[in-house]
C-alpha positions in Angstrom: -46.8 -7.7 -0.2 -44.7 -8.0 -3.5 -42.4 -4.4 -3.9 -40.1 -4.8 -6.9 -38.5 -2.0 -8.5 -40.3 -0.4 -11.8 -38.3 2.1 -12.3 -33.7 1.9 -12.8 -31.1 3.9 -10.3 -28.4 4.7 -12.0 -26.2 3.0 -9.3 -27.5 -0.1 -10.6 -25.4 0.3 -13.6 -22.3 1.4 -12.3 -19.3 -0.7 -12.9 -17.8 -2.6 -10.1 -15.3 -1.0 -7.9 -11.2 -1.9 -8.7 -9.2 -1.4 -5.9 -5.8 0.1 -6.5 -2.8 0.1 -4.7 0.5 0.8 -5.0 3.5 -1.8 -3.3 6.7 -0.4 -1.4 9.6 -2.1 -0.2 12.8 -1.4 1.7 15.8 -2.9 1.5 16.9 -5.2 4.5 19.3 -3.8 6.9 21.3 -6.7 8.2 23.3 -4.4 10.2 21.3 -4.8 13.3 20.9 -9.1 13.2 17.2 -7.7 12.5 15.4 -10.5 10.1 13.7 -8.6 7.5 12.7 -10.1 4.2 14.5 -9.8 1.1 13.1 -7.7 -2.1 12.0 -10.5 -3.6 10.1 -12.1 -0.5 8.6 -8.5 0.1 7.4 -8.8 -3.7 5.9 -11.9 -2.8 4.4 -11.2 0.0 2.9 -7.7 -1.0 1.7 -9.2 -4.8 -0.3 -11.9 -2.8 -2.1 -9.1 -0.4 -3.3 -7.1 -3.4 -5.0 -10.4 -4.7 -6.6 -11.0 -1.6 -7.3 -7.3 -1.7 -9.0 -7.6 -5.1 -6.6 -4.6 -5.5 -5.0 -3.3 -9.3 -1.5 -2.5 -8.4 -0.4 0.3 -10.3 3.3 1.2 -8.8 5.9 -0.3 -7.2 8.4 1.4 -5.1 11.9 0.2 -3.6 14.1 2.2 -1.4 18.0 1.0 -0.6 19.5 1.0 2.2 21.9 3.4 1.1 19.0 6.2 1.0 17.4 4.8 4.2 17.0 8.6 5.7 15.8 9.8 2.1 13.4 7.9 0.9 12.9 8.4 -2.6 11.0 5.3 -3.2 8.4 6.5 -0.4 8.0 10.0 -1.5 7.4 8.8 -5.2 4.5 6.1 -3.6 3.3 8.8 -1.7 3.0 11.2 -4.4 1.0 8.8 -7.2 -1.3 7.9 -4.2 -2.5 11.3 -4.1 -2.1 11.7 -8.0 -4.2 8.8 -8.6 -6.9 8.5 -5.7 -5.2 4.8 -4.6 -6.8 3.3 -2.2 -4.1 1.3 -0.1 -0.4 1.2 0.4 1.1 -2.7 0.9 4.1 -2.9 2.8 5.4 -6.1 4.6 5.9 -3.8 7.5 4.2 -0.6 9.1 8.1 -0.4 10.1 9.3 0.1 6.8 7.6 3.4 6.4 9.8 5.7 8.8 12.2 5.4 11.5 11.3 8.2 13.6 7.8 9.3 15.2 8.0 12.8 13.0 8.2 10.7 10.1 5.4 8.6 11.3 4.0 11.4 11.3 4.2 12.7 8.0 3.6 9.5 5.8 0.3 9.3 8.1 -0.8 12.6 7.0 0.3 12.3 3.5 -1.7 8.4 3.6 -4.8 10.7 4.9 -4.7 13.7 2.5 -4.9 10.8 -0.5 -7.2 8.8 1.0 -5.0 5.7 1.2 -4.7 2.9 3.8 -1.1 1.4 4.7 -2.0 -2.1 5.0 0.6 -5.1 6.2 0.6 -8.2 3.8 -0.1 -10.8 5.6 3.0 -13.7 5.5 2.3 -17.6 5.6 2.0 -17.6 9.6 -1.0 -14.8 10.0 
């Protein structure tokens, strides 16, 4: 038997899906002989996942050291993605995102409520 389809869904006009995302990056904190990339290889390295993502990015976020405890580069990240629906978070690290298991907490939650998944860009080695 021959089915074909006769009559149109309107899912089969629906535009394809753009993924958008939103980039945050922390400062290095030498302090600690702890390697962490610089800005710029954190650019890098979060620019390429969103292309292997497919993914629009629409914000980029970048806290210094000197607000390490604040956070206002997060908070602002945190707040588009549940403005605008975003559908991941790049970050070079999972550890850039808090320094304490409350805080863990919290950007988890706040990741959830907007539908958004933290993902790690993947560096040279992976």
């Amino acid at each position: 038997m021959n089915f074909e389809r006769h009559n149109s869904d309107k899912r089969d006009r629906e535009k394809p899906r753009i993924w958008r995302a939103v980039i945050y990056m922390c400062e290095p904190n030498s302090k600690h002989g702890v390697t962490e990339p610089s800005i710029a290889q954190q650019w890098d390295l979060c620019r390429r996942e969103a292309t292997r993502l497919k993914a629009e990015v629409v914000g980029e976020f970048v806290d210094i050291h000197e607000f390490r405890f604040v956070r206002p580069g997060l908070y602002q990240a945190l707040q588009l993605a549940r403005e605008q629906q975003l559908d991941y978070l790049i970050v070079t690290s999972l550890d850039v995102l808090a320094d304490f298991d409350d805080d863990r907490f919290e950007v988890a939650w706040h990741l959830g409520q907007a539908g958004a998944i933290p993902m790690e860009a993947m560096t040279e080695d992976d």
